[in-house]
C-alpha positions in Angstrom: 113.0 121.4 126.6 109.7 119.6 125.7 108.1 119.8 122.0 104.7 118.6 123.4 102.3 120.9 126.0 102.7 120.1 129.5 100.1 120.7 132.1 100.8 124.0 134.4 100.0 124.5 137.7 100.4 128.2 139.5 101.8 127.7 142.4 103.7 131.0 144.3 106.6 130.3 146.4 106.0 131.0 150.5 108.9 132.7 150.1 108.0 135.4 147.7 104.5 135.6 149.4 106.5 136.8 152.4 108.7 139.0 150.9 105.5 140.7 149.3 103.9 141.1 152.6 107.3 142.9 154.0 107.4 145.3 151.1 104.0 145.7 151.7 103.8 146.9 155.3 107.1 149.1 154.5 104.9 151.3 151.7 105.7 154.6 152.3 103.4 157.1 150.5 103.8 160.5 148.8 101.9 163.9 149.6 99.2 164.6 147.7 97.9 168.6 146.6 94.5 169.2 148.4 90.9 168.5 145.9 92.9 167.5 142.5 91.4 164.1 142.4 92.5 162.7 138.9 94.2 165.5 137.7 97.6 164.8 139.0 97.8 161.1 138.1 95.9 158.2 140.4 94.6 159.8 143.9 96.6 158.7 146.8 93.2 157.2 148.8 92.8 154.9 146.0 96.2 153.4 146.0 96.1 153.3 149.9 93.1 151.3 149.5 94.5 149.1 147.1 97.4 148.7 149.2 96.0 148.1 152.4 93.7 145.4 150.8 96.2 143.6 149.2 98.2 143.5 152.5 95.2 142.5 154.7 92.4 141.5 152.9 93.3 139.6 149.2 93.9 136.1 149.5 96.2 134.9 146.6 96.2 131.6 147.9 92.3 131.1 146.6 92.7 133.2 143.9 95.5 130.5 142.3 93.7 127.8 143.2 90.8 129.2 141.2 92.8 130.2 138.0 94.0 126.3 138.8 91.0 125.2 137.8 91.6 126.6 134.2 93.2 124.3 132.1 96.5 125.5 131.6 99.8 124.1 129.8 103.4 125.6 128.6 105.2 124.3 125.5 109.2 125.1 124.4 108.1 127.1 120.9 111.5 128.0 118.8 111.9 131.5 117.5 114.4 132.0 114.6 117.0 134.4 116.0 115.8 134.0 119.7 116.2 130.7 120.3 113.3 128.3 122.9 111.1 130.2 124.8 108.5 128.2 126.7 105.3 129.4 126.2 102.3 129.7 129.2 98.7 129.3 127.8 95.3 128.5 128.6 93.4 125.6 125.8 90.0 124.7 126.7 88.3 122.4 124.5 84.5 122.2 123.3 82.7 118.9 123.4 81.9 119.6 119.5 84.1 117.4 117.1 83.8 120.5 114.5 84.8 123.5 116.6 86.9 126.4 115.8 90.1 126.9 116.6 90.6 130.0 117.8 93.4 132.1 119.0 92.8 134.5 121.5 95.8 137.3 122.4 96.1 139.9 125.2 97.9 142.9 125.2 99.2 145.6 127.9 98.2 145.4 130.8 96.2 142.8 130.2 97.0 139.1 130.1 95.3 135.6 129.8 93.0 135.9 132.4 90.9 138.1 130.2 89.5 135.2 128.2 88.0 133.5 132.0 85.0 134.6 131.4 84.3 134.0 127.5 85.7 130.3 127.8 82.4 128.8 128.9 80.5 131.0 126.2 82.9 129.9 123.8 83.4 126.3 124.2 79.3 126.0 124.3 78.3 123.7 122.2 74.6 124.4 120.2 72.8 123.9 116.8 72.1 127.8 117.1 75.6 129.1 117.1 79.3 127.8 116.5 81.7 126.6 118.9 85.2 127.2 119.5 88.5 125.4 120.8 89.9 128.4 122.8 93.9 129.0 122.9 95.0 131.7 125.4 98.7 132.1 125.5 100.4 134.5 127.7 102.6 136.6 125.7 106.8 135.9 125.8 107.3 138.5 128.8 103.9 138.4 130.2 102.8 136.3 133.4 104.3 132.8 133.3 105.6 132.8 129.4 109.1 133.0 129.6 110.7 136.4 128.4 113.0 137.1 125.1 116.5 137.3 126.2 117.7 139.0 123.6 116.7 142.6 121.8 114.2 142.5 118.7 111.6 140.6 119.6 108.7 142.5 117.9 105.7 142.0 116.0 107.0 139.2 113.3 108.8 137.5 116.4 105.5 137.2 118.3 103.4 136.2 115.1 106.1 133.1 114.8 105.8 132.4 118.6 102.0 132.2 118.3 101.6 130.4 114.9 103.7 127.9 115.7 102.0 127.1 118.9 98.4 126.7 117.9 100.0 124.1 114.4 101.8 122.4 117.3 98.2 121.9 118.6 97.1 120.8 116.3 95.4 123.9 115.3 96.6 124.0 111.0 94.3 126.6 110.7 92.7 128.7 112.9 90.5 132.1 113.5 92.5 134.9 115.4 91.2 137.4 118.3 93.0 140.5 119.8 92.9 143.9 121.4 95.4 146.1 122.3 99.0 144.4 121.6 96.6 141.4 120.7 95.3 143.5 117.8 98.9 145.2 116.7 100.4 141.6 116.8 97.1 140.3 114.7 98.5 142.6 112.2 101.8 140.9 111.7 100.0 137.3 112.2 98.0 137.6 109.1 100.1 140.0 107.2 102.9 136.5 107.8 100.8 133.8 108.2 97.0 134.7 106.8 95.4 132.5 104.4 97.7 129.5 105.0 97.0 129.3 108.8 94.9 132.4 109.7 91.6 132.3 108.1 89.8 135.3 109.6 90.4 137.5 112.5 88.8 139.6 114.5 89.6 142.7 116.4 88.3 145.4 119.4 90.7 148.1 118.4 90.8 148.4 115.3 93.5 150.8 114.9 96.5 151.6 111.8 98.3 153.9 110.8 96.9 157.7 109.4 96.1 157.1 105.9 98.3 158.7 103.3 97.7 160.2 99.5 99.5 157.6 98.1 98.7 154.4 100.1 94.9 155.4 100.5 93.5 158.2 98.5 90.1 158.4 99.5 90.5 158.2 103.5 93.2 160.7 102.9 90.6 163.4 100.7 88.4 162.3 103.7 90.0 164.1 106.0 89.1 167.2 104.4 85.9 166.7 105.3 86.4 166.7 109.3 85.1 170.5 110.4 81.9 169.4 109.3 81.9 165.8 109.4 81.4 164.1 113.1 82.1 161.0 112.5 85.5 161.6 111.7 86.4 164.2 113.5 84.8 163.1 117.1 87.0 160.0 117.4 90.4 162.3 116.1 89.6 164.5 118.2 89.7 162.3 121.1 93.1 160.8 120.1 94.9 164.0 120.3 93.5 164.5 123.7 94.5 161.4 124.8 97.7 161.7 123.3 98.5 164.9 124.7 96.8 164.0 128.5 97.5 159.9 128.7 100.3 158.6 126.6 103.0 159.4 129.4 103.4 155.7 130.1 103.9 154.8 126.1 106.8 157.1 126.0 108.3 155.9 129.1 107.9 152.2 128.3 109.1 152.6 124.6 111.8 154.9 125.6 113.5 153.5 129.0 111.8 150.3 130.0 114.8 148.9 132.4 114.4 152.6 134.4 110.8 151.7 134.9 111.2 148.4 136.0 113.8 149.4 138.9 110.7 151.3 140.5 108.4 148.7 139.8 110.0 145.8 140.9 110.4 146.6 144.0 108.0 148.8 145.0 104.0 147.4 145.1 102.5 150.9 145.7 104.3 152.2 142.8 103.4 148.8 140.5 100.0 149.4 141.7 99.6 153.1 140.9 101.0 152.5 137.6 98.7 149.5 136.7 95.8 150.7 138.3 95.9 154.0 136.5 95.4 152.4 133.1 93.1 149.6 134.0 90.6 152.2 135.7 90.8 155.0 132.9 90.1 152.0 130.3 87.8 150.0 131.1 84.0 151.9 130.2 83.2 152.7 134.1 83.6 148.9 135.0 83.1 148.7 138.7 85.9 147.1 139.8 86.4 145.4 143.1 90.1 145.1 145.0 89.9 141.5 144.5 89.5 142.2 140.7 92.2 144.4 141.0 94.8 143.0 142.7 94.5 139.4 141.0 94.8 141.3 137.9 98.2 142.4 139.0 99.1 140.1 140.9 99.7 138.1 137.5 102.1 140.5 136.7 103.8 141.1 140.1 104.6 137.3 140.5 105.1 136.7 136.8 108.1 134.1 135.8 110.2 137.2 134.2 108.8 139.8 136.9 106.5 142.7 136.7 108.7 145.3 134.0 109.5 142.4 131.7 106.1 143.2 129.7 106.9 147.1 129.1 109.8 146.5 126.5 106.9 144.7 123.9 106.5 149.0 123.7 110.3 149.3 123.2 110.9 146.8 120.1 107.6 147.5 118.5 108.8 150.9 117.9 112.7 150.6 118.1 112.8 152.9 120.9 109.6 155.2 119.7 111.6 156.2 116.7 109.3 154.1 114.3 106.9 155.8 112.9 104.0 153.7 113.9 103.3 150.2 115.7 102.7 148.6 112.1 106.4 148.0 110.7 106.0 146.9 106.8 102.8 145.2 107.7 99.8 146.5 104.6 96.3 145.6 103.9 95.6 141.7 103.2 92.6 139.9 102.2 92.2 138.1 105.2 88.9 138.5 106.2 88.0 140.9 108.9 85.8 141.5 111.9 85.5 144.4 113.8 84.0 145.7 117.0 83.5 148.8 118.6 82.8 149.3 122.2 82.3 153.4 123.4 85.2 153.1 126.3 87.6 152.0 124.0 90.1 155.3 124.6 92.1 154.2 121.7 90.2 155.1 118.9 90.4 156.6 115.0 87.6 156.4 112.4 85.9 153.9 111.7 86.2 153.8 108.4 90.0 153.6 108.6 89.7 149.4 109.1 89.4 149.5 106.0 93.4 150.0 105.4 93.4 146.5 107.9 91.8 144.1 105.8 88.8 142.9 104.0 86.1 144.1 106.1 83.3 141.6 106.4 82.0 141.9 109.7 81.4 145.6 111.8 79.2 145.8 115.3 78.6 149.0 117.5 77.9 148.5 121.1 76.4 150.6 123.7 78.7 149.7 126.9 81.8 148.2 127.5 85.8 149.4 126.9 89.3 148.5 126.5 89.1 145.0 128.1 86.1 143.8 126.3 86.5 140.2 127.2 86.4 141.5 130.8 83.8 143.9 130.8 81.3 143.4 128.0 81.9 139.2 127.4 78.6 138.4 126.4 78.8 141.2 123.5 81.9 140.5 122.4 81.4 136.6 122.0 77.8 137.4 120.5 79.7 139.2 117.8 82.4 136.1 116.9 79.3 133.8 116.7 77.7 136.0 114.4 80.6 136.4 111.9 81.4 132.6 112.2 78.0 131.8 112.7 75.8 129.7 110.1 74.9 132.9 108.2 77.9 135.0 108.8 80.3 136.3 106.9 83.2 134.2 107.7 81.0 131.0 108.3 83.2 127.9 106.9 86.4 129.4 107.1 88.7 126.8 108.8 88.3 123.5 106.3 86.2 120.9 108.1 85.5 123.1 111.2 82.6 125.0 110.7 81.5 125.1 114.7 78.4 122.6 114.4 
């Protein structure tokens, strides 16, 4: 065990290289109905594609050397009830003496790599916007973070993980990012720790639960107003088409996680259909290449806890998808709050429901980008985190004696 960060370097075993390549040049493919494209789940010419560039044409070896060059640690972090877990993350630095710290947190199916491209945006130091000390960590479970072994880690457990690594930093206090499971466990991380630790926080999918009579009055009466209102109804709408056409996966991964991960595990084409499904119907018509793809999964498919350990964060967020929601006891706090909206985002409810979140300070609309907005849209999304901590934003000032300048 180590209570200080040590330095972390990727480095994948020959060994499991090989084995790859074997499995690899075994695939054996299903039949496919004639002209149904999409329809049927992700068409067999892409994953051949995929496949066939992984096996002859992606070379991991420069790939790792070039996520080598971030600078990347792990740290033991104790969890009450769950013992040490050592904890992967990325911590680049700005040159200015007063920048933020802030905490940036992936969800499913992404993972740290997401922040590569805002980390030199971010860490810029200017007198015209504020500057930040980036933390990236991967997630227990996720690439080379070492896994809970032991049911129950959920959204309180991960708020602990990641609090207590950014004050072992160093980090006291500290601004918060997330989408995805980065924005669900933002929820528990400032219903637990905001105020004391988390100043402000800012989200890309800025979902909670429906709004009720009792807990919200006015959202709720607002509902009435959806066969003639657009705004509300456009983005319900939506949800109940996406839950009824592409929430297969949620119910498997909250339901039997250890099923899925037999498949997975073992097979790339089927880890690569499954991945590649959500990362292409996502994203805002990014135009991936292979190599964007495959060193995307290849995180997960040589991960320290392997490629189905990340699928039970579904399972214990909603005890088997018998909760309710994704939200446990968590309720409004006066943290303050920054939203964005990008139009790809396929997880979406009205707008006006961050409200029920937190103290709303900071709200942008954008014109492109989707679900992995660090990915696709960088320069939007880290235009919108200097603006709210920025010199005349909202949330300028919030961490004592690091106002970015």
């Amino acid at each position: 065990m180590s209570s200080s960060a040590q330095p972390f370097t990727l480095s994948v075993p020959d060994a499991d290289l090989d084995l790859l390549r074997k499995k690899l040049e075994l695939v054996r493919f299903p039949d496919e109905l004639e002209g149904v494209g999409w329809d049927y789940g992700v068409p067999l010419a892409d994953v051949k594609r995929v496949i066939a560039h992984w096996r002859n044409g992606f070379d991991w070896r420069a790939a790792e050397a070039k996520i080598n060059q971030l600078p990347m640690y792990t740290q033991d972090i104790e969890v009450e009830g769950h013992g040490s877990l050592n904890i992967h993350f990325v911590h680049q630095k700005s040159e200015s003496p007063n920048a933020i710290p802030l905490l940036f947190v992936h969800g499913w199916p992404g993972h740290f790599l997401e922040v590569r491209k805002l980390l030199p945006l971010l860490t810029a130091s200017s007198p015209d916007h504020p500057s930040f000390h980036v933390v990236a960590p991967s997630l227990p479970g996720f690439a080379f973070s070492e896994a809970p072994h032991k049911p129950g880690f959920a959204g309180y457990q991960y708020a602990e993980t990641l609090n207590k690594l950014m004050v072992s930093l160093g980090y006291n206090e500290y601004v918060y990012q997330g989408g995805d499971f980065g924005h669900i466990i933002g929820v528990y991380i400032v219903n637990k720790f905001g105020h004391k630790h988390v100043k402000a926080w800012h989200s890309n999918m800025p979902i909670y639960r429906v709004p009720s009579f009792t807990s919200h009055p006015l959202l709720f009466l607002e509902l009435l107003t959806m066969p003639f209102n657009k705004a509300l109804r456009d983005p319900i709408q939506k949800a109940l088409r996406l839950r009824k056409t592409e929430m297969a996966y949620f119910a498997v991964q909250a339901t039997k996680p250890q099923t899925l991960g037999y498949a997975l595990a073992d097979s790339p084409s089927g880890f690569v259909a499954w991945m590649y499904d959500k990362l292409l119907k996502a994203s805002d018509n990014y135009p991936w290449t292979d190599d964007e793809v495959i060193e995307w999964l290849s995180i997960y498919w040589h991960s320290r806890a392997g490629p189905a350990a990340s699928f039970r964060i579904y399972y214990e967020h909603t005890r088997g998808n018998q909760a309710p929601d994704l939200f446990g006891d968590t309720t409004w706090t006066s943290v303050p709050l920054g939203v964005s909206h990008f139009p790809g985002e396929p997880v979406k409810v009205p707008s006006s429901w961050a409200h029920m979140l937190g103290k709303l300070v900071f709200e942008a609309r954008h014109e492109k980008g989707g679900h992995y907005a660090a990915f696709e849209a960088p320069d939007a999304l880290v235009s919108d985190l200097r603006k709210m901590f920025g010199k005349r934003g909202p949330a300028f000032g919030v961490v004592t004696g690091k106002d970015g300048y």
